[in-house]
N, C-alpha and C positions, 0 to 999 in steps of 0.2 A: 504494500500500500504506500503509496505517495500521497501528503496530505501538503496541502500548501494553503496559504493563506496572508491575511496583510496585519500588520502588527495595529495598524490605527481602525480603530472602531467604524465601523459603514462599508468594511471592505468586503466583500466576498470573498470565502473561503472554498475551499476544492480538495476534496479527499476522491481520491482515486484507489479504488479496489480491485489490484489485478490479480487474472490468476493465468498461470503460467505453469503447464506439465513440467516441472525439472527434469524428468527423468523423460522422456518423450523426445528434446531436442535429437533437430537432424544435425543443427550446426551449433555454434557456442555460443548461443542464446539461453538461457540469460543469463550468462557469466558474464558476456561480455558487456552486459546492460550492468550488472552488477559493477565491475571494473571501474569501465570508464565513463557511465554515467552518474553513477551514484557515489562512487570514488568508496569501495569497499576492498578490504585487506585480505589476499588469498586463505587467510584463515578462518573470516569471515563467512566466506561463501558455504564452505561445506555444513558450517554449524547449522545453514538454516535445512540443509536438508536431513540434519541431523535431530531436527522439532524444534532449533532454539530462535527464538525473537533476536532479529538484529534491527536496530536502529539505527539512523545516521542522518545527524544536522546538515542539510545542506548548503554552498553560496549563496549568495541572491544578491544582486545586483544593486539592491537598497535596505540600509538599516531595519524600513520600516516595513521589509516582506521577509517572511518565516518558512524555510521552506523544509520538513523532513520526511525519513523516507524511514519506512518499518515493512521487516521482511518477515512471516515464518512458515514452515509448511502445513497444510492440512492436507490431513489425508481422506480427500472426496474428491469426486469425477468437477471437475468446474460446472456441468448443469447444475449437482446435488447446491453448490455451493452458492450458485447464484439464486436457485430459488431461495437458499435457506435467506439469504440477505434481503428477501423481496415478501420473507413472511410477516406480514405484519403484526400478528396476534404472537407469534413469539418476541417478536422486540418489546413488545409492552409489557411482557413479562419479568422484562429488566428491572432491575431497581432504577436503572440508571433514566428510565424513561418514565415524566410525570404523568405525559399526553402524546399521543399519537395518531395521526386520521391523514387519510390521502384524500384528495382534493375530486370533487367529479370531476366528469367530460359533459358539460364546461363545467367551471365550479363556479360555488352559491354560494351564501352567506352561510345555512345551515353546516359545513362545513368545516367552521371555526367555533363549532359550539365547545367551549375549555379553552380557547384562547385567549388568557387573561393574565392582567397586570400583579404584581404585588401593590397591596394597599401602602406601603411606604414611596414607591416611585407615580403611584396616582394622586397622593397628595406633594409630592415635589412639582406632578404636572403643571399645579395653580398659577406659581409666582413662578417659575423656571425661563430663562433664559435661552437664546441660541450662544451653544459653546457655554453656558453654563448652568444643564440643565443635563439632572440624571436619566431621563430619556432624550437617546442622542438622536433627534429627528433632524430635517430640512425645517431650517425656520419657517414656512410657510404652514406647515402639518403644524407645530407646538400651537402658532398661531389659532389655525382651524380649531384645533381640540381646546384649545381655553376658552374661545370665545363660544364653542358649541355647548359647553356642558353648563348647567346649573349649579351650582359650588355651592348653595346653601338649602338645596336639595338633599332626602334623606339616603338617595339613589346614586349617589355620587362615586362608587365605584362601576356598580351597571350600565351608568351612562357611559363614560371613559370605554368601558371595557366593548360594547356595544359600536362606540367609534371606531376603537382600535381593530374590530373584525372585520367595520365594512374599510376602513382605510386599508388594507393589510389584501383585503381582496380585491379592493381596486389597483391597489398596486401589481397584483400577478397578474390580472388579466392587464393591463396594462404591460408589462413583461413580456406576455403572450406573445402579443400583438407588437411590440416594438424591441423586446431582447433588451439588452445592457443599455441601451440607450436612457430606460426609465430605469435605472440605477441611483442616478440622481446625484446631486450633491449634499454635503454631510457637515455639521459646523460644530466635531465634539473638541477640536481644538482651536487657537486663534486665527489660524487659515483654514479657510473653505476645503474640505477634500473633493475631488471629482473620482467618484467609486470604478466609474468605466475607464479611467487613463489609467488608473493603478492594475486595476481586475487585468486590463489587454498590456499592461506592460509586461506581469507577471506570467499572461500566458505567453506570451510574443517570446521573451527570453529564456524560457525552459527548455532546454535543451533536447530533451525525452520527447517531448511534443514535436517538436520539427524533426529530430532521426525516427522515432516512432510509430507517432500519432499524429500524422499531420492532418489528416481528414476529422479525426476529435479538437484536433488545436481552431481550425476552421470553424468548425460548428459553435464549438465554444464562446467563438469572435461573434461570429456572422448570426447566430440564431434569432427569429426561427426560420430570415430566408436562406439561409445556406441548411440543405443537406445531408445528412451522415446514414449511409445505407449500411445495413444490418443492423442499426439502434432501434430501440423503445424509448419510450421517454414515460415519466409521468410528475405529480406533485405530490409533496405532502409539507405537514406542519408539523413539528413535535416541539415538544417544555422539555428539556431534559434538564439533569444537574451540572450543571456547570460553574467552577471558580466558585467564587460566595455568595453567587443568587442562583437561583433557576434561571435558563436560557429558554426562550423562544428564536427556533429558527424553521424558517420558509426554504426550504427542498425543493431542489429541479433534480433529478435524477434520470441518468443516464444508463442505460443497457447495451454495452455495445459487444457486439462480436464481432472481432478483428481477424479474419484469416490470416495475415502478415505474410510474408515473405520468408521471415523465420519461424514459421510456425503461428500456431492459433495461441492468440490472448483473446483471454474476454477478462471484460472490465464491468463497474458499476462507477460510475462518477457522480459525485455527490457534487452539486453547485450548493452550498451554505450562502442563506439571507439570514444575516444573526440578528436579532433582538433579543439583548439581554437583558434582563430585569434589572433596573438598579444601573443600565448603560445601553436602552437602547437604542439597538444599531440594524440597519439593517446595508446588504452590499451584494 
């Protein structure tokens, strides 16, 4: 798994889930991905087909993108393995998962039913600030949401939470329909962030993507009029536990079957919109 992401809040995050026969290669694949892409120590290599978890921080091009790489093997056919990742009544069996729900074809409001704030970041909403405001929105949304709700109302987390479903589904079909371009801009520091310059510089520069995945490096760019044959796609939302609040994040999820040249990968790519409780963000 490749997981990459931006260190400043709004960014979009990207965990990549491949799976890769070891034992199957015609050629020295994935060693050589191992080697010289992820920059892994020939002692390295064999532990992971040994069971063990290898890890490795990668370069990135700017302070503010995080980029690491986690290897280990399981022992299933990659169908067993994709499905397992695509059950959704097992993931909610996690601790690790508050809330979970995939989104219809198209999706609705009733969709986001458990998509909700902590009552400490719904009352920071009142007086909160752009860039000094523990939900990190687009000034224009803070705006919207203060001036919509009643504040001395007895309703005053319902209301909030009620905006924040249909905001949150405006935004994906909006997504839909225009891709990174409705990314938007993000104001959790004293400069403005633009989520799409970061999100396409960080694909733009990954190396793995252009020797690869270059037809997922596209897609990734260009969606949803660019293309990626042998994919699925769909949505979902989950709360999970994350750092020192629960996390809300908005899921584009990606199924791709890669014949390749060196052989078959199949992946699962996870595009992460984080909104975090207590800092949110979405990218």
């Amino acid at each position: 798994m490749l997981s990459s992401r931006l260190k400043n809040p709004g960014v979009a995050a990207l965990a990549f889930c491949g799976v890769m026969p070891l034992l199957a290669q015609t050629v020295h694949e994935p060693q050589t991905f191992f080697r010289e892409s992820v920059g892994l120590k020939d002692d390295q290599i064999p532990s992971i087909q040994r069971g063990q978890a290898v890890v490795q921080v990668l370069s990135t091009r700017s302070p503010s993108e995080i980029a690491v790489f986690g290897a280990t093997y399981i022992n299933a056919s990659p169908e067993d393995y994709l499905a397992a990742m695509q059950n959704l009544d097992n993931l909610r069996k996690s601790s690790n998962f508050l809330a979970l729900r995939q989104f219809s074809t198209p999706p609705k409001l009733s969709d986001l039913e458990g998509f909700t704030l902590e009552d400490d970041d719904i009352k920071d909403l009142r007086n909160c600030k752009p860039g000094k405001c523990e939900l990190q929105l687009p000034a224009e949304s803070i705006k919207e949401l203060q001036n919509s709700v009643n504040w001395s109302a007895p309703d005053v987390a319902a209301q909030v939470n009620k905006l924040a479903q249909t905001k949150a589904l405006e935004w994906l079909i909006k997504y839909q329909k225009e891709g990174n371009r409705a990314l938007g801009i993000y104001y959790d520091k004293e400069q403005p962030l633009s989520v799409v310059d970061q999100f396409e510089s960080l694909v733009h520069h990954s190396s793995p993507f252009s020797r690869y995945l270059p037809d997922l490096k596209n897609y990734l760019i260009g969606y949803p009029q660019a293309q990626l044959p042998n994919a699925e796609s769909f949505f979902l939302w989950e709360k999970v536990k994350f750092g020192l609040k629960p996390t809300l994040r908005m899921n584009h999820v990606i199924i791709y079957r890669n014949p390749g040249a060196s052989g078959p990968t199949n992946l699962i790519t996870i595009k992460h919109f984080i909104l975090p409780q207590g800092e949110w963000t979405a990218g």
